[in-house]
PDB file as gemmi writes it, atoms N, CA and C in Angstrom:
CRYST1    1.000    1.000    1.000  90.00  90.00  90.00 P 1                      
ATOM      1  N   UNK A   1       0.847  -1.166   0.000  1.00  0.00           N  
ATOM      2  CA  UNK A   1       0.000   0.000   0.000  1.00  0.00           C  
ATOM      3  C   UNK A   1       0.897   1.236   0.000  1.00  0.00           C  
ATOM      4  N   UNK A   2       0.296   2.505  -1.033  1.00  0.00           N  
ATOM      5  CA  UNK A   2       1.398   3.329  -0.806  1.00  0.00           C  
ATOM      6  C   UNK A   2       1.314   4.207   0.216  1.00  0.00           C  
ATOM      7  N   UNK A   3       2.196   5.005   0.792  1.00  0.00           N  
ATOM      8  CA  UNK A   3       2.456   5.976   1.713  1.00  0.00           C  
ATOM      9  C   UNK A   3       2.753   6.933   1.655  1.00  0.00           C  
ATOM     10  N   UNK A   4       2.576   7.927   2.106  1.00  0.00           N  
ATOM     11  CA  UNK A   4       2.780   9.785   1.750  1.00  0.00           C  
ATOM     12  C   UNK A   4       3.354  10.028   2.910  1.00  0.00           C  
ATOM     13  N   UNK A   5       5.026  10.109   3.283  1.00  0.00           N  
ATOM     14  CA  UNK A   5       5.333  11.175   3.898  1.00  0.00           C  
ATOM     15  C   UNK A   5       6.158  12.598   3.989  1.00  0.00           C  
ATOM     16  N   UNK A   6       5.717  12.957   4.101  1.00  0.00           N  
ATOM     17  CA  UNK A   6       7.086  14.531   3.567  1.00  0.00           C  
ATOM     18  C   UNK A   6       6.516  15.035   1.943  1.00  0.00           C  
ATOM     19  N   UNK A   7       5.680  14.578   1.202  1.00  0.00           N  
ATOM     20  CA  UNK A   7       5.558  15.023  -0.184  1.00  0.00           C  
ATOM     21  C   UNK A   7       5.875  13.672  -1.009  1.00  0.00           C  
ATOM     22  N   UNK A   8       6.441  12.743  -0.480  1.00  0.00           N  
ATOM     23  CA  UNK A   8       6.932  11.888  -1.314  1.00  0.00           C  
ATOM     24  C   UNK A   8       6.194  10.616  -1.129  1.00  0.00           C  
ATOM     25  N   UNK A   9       6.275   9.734  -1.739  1.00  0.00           N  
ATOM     26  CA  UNK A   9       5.250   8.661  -2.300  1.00  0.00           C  
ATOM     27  C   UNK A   9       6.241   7.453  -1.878  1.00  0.00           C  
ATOM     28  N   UNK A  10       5.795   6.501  -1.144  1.00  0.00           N  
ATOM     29  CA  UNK A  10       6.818   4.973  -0.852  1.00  0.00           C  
ATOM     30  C   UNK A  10       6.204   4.285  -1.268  1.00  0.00           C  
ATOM     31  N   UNK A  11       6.689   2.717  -1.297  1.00  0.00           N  
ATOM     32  CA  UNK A  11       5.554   1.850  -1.293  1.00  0.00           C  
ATOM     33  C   UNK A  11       5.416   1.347  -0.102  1.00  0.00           C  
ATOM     34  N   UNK A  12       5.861   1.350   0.848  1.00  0.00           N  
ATOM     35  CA  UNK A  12       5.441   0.966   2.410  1.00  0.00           C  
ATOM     36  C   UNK A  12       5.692   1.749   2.845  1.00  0.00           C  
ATOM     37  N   UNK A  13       5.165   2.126   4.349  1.00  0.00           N  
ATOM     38  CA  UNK A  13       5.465   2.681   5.630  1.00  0.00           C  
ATOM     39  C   UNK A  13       6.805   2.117   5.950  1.00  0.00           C  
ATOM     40  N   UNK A  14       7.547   2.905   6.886  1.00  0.00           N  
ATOM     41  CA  UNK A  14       8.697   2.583   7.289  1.00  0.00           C  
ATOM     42  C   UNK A  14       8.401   2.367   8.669  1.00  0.00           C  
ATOM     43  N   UNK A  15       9.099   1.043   9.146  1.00  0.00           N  
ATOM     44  CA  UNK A  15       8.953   0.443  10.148  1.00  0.00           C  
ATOM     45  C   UNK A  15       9.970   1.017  11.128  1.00  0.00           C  
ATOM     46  N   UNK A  16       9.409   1.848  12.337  1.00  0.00           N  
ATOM     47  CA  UNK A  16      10.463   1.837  13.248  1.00  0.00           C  
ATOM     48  C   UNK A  16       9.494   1.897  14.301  1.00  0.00           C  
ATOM     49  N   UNK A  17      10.646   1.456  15.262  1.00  0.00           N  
ATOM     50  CA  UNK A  17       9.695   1.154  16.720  1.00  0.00           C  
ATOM     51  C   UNK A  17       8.921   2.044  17.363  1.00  0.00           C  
ATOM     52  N   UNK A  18       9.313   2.839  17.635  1.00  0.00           N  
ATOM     53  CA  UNK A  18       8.052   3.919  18.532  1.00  0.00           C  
ATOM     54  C   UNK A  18       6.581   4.387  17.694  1.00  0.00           C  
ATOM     55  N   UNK A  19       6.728   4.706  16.392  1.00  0.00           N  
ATOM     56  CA  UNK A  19       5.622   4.870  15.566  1.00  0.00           C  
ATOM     57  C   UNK A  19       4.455   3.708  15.478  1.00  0.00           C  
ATOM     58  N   UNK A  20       5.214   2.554  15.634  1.00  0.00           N  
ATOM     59  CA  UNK A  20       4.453   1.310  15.093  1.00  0.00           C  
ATOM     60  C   UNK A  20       4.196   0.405  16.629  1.00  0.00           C  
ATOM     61  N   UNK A  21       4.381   0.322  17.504  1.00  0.00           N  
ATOM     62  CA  UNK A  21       4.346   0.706  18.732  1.00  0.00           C  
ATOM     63  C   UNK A  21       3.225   1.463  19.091  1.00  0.00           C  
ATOM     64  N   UNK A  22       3.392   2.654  18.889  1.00  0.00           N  
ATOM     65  CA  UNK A  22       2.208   3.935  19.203  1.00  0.00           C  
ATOM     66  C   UNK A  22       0.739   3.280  18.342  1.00  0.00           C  
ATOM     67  N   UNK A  23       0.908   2.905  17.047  1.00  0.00           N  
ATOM     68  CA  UNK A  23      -0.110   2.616  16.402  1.00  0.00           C  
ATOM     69  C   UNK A  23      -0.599   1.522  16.731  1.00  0.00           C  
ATOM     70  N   UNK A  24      -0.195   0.342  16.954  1.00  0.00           N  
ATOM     71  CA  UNK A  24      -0.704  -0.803  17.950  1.00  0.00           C  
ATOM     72  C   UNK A  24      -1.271  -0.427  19.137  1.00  0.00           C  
ATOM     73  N   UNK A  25      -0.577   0.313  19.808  1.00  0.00           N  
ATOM     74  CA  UNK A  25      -1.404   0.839  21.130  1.00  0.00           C  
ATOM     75  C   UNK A  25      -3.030   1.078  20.846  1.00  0.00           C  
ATOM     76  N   UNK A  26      -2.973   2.153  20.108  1.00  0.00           N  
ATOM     77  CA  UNK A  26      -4.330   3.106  19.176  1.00  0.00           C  
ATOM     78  C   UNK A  26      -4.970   1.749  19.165  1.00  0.00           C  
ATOM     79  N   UNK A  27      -4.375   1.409  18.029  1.00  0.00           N  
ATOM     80  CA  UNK A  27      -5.537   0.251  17.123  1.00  0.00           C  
ATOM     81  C   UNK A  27      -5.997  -0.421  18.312  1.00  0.00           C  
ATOM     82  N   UNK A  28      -5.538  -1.236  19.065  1.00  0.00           N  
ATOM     83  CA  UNK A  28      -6.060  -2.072  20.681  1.00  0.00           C  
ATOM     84  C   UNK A  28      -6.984  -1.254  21.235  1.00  0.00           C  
ATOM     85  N   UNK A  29      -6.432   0.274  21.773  1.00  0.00           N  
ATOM     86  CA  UNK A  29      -7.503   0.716  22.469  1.00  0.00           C  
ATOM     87  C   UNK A  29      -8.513   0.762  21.686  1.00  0.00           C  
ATOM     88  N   UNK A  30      -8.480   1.524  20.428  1.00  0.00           N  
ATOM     89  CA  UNK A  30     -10.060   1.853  20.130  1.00  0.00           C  
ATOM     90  C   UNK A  30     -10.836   0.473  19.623  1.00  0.00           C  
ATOM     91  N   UNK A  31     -10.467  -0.664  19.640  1.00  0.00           N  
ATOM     92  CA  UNK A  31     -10.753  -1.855  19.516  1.00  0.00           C  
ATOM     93  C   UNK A  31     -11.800  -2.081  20.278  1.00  0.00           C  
ATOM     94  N   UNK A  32     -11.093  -1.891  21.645  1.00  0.00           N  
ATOM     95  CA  UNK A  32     -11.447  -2.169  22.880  1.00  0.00           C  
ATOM     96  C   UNK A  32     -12.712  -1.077  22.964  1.00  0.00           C  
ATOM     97  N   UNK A  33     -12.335   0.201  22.937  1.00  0.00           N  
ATOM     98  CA  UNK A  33     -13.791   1.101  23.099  1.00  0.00           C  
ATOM     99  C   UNK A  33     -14.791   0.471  22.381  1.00  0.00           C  
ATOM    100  N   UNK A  34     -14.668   1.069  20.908  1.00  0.00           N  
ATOM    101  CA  UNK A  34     -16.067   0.269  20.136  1.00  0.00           C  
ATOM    102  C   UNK A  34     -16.356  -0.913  20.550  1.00  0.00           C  
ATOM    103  N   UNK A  35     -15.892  -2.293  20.991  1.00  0.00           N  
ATOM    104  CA  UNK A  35     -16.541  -3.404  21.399  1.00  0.00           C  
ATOM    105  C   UNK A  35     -17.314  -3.253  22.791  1.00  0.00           C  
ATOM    106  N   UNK A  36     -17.137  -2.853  23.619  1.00  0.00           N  
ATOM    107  CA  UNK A  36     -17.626  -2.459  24.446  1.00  0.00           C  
ATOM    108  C   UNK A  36     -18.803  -1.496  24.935  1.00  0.00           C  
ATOM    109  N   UNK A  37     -18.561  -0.529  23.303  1.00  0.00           N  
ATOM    110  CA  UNK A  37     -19.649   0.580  22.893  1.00  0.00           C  
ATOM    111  C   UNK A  37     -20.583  -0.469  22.751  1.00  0.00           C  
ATOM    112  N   UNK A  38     -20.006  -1.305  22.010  1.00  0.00           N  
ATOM    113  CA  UNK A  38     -21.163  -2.018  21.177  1.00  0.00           C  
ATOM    114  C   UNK A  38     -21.950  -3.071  22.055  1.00  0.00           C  
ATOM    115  N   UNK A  39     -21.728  -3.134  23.520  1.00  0.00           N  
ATOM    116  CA  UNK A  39     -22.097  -4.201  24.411  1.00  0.00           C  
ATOM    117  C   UNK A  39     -23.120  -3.321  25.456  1.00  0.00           C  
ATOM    118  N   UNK A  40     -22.778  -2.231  25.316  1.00  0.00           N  
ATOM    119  CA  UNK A  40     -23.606  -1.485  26.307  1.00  0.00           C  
ATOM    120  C   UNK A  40     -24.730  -0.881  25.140  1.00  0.00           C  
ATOM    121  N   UNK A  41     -24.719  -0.324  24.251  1.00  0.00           N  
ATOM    122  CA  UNK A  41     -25.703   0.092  23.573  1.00  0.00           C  
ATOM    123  C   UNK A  41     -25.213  -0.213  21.865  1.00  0.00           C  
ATOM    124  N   UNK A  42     -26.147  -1.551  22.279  1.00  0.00           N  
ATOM    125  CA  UNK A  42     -26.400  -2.352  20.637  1.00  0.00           C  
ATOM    126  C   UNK A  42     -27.417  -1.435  19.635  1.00  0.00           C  
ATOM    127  N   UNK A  43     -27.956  -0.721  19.760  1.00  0.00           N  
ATOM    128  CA  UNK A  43     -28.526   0.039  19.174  1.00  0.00           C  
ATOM    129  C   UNK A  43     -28.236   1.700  18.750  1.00  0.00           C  
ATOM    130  N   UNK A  44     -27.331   2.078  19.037  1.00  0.00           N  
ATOM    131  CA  UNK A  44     -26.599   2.971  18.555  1.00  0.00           C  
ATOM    132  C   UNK A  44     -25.950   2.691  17.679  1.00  0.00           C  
ATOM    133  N   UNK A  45     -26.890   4.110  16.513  1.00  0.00           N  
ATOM    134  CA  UNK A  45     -26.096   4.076  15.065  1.00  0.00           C  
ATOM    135  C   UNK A  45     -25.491   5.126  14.960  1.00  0.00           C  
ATOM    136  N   UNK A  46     -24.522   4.677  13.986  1.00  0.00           N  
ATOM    137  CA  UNK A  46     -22.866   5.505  13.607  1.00  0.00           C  
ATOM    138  C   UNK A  46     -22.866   7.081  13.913  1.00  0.00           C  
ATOM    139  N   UNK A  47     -24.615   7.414  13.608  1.00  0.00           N  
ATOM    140  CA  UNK A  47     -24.956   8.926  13.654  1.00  0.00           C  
ATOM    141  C   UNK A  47     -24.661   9.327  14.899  1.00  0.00           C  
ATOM    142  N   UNK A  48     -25.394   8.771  15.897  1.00  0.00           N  
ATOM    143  CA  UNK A  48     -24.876   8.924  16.861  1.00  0.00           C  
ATOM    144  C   UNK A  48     -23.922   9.588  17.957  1.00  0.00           C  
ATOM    145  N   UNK A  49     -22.634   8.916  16.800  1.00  0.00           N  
ATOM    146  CA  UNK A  49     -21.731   8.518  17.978  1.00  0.00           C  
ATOM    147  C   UNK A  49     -20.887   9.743  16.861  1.00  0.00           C  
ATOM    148  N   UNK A  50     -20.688  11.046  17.548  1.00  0.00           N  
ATOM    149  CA  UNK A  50     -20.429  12.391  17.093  1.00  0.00           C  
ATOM    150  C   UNK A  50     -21.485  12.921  16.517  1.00  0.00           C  
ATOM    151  N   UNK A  51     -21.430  13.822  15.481  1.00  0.00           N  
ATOM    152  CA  UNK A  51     -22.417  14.283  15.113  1.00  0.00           C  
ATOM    153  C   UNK A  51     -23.513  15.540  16.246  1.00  0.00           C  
ATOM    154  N   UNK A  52     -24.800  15.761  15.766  1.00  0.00           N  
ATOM    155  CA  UNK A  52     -25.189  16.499  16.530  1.00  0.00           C  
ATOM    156  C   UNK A  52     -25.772  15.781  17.831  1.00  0.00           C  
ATOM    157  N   UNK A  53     -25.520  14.876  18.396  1.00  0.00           N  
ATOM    158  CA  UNK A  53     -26.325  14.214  19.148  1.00  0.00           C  
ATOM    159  C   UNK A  53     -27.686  13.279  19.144  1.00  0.00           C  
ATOM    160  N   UNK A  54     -28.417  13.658  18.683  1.00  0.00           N  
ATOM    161  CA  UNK A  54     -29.653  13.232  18.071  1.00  0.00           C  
ATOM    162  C   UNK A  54     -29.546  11.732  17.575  1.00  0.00           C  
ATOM    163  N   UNK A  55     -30.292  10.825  18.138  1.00  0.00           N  
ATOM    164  CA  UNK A  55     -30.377   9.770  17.257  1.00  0.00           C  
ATOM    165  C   UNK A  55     -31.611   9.575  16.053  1.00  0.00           C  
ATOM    166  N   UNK A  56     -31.139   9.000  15.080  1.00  0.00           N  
ATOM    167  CA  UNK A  56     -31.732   9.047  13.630  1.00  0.00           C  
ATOM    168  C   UNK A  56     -33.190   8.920  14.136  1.00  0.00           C  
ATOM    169  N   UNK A  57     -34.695   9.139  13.468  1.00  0.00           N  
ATOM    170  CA  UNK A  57     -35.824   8.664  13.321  1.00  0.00           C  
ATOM    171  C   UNK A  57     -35.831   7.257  13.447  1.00  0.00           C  
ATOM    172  N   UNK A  58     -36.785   6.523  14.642  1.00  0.00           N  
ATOM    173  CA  UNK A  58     -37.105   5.285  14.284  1.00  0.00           C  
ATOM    174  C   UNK A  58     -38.358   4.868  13.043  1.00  0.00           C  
ATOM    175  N   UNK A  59     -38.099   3.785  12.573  1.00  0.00           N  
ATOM    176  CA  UNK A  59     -39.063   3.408  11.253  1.00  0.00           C  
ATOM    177  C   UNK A  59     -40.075   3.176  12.026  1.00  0.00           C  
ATOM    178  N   UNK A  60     -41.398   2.696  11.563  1.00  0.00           N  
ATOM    179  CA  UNK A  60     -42.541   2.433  12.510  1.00  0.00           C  
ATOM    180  C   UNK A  60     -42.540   0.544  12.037  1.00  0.00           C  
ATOM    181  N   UNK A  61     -42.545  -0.158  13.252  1.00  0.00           N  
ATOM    182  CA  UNK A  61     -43.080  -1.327  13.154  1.00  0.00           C  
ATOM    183  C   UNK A  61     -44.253  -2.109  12.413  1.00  0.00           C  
ATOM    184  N   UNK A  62     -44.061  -2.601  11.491  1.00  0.00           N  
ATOM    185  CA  UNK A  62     -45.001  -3.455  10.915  1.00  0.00           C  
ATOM    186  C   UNK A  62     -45.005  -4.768  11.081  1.00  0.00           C  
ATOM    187  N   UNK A  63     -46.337  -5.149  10.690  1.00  0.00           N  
ATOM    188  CA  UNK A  63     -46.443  -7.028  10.994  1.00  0.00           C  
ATOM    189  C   UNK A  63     -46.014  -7.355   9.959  1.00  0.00           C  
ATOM    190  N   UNK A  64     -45.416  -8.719   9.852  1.00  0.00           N  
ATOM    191  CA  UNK A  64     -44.903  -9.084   8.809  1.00  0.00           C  
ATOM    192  C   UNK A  64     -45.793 -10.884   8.738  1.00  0.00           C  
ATOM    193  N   UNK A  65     -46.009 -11.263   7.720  1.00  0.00           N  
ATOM    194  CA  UNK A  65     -46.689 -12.694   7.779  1.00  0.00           C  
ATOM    195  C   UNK A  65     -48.041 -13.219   8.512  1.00  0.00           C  
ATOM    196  N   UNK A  66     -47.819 -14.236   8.734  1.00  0.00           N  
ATOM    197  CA  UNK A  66     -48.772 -14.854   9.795  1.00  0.00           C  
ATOM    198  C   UNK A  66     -50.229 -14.873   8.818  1.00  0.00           C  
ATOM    199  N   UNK A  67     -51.027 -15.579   9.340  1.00  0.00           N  
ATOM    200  CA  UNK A  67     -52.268 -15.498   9.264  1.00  0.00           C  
ATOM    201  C   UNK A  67     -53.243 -14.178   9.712  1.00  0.00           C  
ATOM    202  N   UNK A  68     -54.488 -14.146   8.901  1.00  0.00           N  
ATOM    203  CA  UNK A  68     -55.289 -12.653   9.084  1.00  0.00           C  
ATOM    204  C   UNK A  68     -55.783 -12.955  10.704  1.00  0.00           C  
ATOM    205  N   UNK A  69     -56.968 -14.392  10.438  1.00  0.00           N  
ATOM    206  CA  UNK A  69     -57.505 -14.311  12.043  1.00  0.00           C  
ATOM    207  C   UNK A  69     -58.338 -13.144  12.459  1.00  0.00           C  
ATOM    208  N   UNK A  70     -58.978 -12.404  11.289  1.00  0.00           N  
ATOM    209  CA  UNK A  70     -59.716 -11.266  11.963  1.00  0.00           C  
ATOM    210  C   UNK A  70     -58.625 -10.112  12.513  1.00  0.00           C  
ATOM    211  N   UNK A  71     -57.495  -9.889  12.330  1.00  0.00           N  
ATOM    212  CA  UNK A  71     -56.492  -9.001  13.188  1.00  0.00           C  
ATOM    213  C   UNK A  71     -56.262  -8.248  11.336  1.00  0.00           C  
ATOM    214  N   UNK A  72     -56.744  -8.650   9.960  1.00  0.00           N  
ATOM    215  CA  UNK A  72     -56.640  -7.555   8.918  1.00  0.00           C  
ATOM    216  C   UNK A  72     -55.994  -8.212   8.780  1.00  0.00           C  
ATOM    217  N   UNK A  73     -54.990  -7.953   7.506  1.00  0.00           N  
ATOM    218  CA  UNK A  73     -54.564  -8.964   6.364  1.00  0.00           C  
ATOM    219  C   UNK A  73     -52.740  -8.549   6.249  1.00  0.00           C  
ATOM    220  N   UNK A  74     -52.021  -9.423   6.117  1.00  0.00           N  
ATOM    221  CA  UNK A  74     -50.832  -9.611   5.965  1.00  0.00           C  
ATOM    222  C   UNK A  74     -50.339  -8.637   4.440  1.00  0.00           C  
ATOM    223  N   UNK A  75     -48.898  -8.482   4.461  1.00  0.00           N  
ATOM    224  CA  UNK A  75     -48.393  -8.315   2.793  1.00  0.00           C  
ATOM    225  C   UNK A  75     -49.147  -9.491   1.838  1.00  0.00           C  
ATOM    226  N   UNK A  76     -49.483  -8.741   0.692  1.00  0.00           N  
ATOM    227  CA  UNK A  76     -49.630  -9.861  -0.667  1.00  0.00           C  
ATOM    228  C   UNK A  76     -48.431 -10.617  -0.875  1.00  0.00           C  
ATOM    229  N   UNK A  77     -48.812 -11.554  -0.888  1.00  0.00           N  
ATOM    230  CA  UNK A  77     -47.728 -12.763  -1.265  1.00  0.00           C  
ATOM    231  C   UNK A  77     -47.242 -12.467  -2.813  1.00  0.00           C  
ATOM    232  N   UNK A  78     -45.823 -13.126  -3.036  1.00  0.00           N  
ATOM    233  CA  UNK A  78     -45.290 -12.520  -4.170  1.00  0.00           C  
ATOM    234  C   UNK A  78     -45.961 -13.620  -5.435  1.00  0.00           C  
ATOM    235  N   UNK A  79     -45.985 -13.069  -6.713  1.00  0.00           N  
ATOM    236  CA  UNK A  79     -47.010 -14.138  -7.825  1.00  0.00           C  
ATOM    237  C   UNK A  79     -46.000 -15.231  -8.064  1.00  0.00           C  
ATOM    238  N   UNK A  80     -46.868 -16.268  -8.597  1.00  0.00           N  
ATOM    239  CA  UNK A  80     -46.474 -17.454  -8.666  1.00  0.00           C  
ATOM    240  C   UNK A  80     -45.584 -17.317  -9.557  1.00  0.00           C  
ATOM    241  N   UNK A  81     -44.990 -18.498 -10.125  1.00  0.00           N  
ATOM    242  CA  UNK A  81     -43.754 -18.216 -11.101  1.00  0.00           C  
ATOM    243  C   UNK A  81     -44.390 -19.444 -11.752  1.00  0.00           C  
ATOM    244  N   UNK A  82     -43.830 -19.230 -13.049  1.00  0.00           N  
ATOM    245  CA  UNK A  82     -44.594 -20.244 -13.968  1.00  0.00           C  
ATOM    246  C   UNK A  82     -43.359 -20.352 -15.462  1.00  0.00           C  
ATOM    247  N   UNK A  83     -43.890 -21.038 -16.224  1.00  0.00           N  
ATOM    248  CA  UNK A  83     -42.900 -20.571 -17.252  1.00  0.00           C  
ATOM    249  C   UNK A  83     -43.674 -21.434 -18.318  1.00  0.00           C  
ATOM    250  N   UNK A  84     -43.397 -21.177 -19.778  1.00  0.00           N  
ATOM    251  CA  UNK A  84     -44.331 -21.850 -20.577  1.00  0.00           C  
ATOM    252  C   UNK A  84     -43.671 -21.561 -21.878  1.00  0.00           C  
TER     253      UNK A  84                                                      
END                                                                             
């Protein structure tokens, strides 16, 4: 993958210890945050998490399937398939 530092173009990053070091650190912690984000509130979306605060509009719940039973009528079922 290429790399940009100083103006100039590599084809790798250059490996030296404290940089790559530092970036392992990073990568672990925020590993660690988001999984944990994600254990306490499974329902928080990306918007969320920065942004203006606000979480997105919820959709409204619909029934899906099942039998009518007097409770009104399900989605139309999709048409048959046939071929001829």
């Amino acid at each position: 993958m290429p790399y940009v530092s100083g103006g100039r173009v590599h084809d790798s990053r250059p490996i030296d210890g404290l940089g790559s070091v530092k970036d392992l650190f990073w990568g672990v912690l925020n590993f660690c945050y988001l999984f944990f984000l994600s254990l306490v509130s499974p329902s928080s979306s990306p918007s969320r998490i920065g942004g203006n605060g606000q979480s997105a509009p919820k959709a409204p719940k619909r029934r899906m399937g099942g039998f009518g039973g007097g409770r009104g009528s399900g989605p139309t079922p999709p048409p048959m398939g046939g071929g001829g």
